[in-house]
C-alpha positions as CSV (number, residue, x, y, z in Angstrom):
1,X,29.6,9.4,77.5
2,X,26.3,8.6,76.3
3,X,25.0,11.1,73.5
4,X,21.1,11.6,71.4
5,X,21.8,12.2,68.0
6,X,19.8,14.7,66.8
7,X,17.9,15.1,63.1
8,X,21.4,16.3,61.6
9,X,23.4,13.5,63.0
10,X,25.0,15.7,65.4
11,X,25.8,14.5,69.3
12,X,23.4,16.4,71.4
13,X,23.9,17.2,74.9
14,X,20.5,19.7,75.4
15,X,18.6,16.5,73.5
16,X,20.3,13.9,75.5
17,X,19.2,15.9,79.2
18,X,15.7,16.7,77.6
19,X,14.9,13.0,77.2
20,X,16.4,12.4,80.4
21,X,13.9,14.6,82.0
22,X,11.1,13.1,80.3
23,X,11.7,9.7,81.0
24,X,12.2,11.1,85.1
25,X,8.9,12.4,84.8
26,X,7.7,9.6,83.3
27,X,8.7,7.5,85.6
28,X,7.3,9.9,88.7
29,X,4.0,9.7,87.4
30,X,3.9,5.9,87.0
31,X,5.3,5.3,89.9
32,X,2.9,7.9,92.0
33,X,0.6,6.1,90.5
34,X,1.3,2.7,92.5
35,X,1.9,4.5,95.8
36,X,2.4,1.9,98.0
37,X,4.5,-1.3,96.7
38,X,4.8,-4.3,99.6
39,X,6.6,-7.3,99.1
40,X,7.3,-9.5,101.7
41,X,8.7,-7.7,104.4
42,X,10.0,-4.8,101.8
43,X,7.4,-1.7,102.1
44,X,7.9,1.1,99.3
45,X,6.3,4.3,98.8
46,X,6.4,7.0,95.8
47,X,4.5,10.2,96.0
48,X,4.1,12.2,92.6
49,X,5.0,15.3,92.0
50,X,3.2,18.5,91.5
51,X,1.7,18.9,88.3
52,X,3.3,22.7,87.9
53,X,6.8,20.7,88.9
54,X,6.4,18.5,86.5
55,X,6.1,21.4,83.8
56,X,8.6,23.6,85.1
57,X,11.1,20.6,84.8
58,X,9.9,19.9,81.2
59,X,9.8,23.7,80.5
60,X,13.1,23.9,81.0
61,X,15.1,21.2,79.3
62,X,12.8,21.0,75.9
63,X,12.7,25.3,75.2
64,X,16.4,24.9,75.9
65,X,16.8,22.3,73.3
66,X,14.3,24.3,71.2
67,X,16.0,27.9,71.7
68,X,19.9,25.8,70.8
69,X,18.7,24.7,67.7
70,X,16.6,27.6,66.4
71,X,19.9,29.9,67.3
72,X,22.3,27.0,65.0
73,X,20.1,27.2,62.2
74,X,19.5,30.8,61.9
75,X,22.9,31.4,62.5
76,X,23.8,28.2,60.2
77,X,21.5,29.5,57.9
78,X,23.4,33.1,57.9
79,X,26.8,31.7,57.0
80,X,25.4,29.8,53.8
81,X,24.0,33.6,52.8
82,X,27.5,35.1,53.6
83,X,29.2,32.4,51.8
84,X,27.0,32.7,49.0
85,X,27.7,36.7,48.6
86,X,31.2,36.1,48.4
């Protein structure tokens, strides 16, 4: 499977689905943006999405990225002080 690194070099799953979701919305808003697309006797349509959608879905993948790598430094940074007192 198909893995972001993040800044440490690390495979990152939380980074991987956050840039997913970005690129989704991305797409939604470009997309909504053209509305109707006709070629030939092919007719598409594309609606956006709700501005507070759009946010919740963001919200949601970036603070869990966020929250996952405060929690492995702090708790990175605590091993290096317990290593250290040893």
């Amino acid at each position: 499977m198909f893995w972001v690194k993040n800044t440490s070099g690390k495979k990152d799953a939380m980074l991987t689905f956050a840039l997913i979701a970005f690129g989704v919305v991305t797409l939604n808003i470009f997309l909504g943006s053209i509305a109707n697309f006709q070629f030939k006797e092919l007719t598409l349509s594309f609606s956006g999405i709700q501005a507070a959608e759009m946010t919740a879905y963001l919200a949601a993948t970036f603070g869990a990225y966020v929250t996952r790598r405060w929690t492995d430094r702090r708790y990175t940074a605590e091993e290096k002080e317990e290593v250290q007192q040893d």
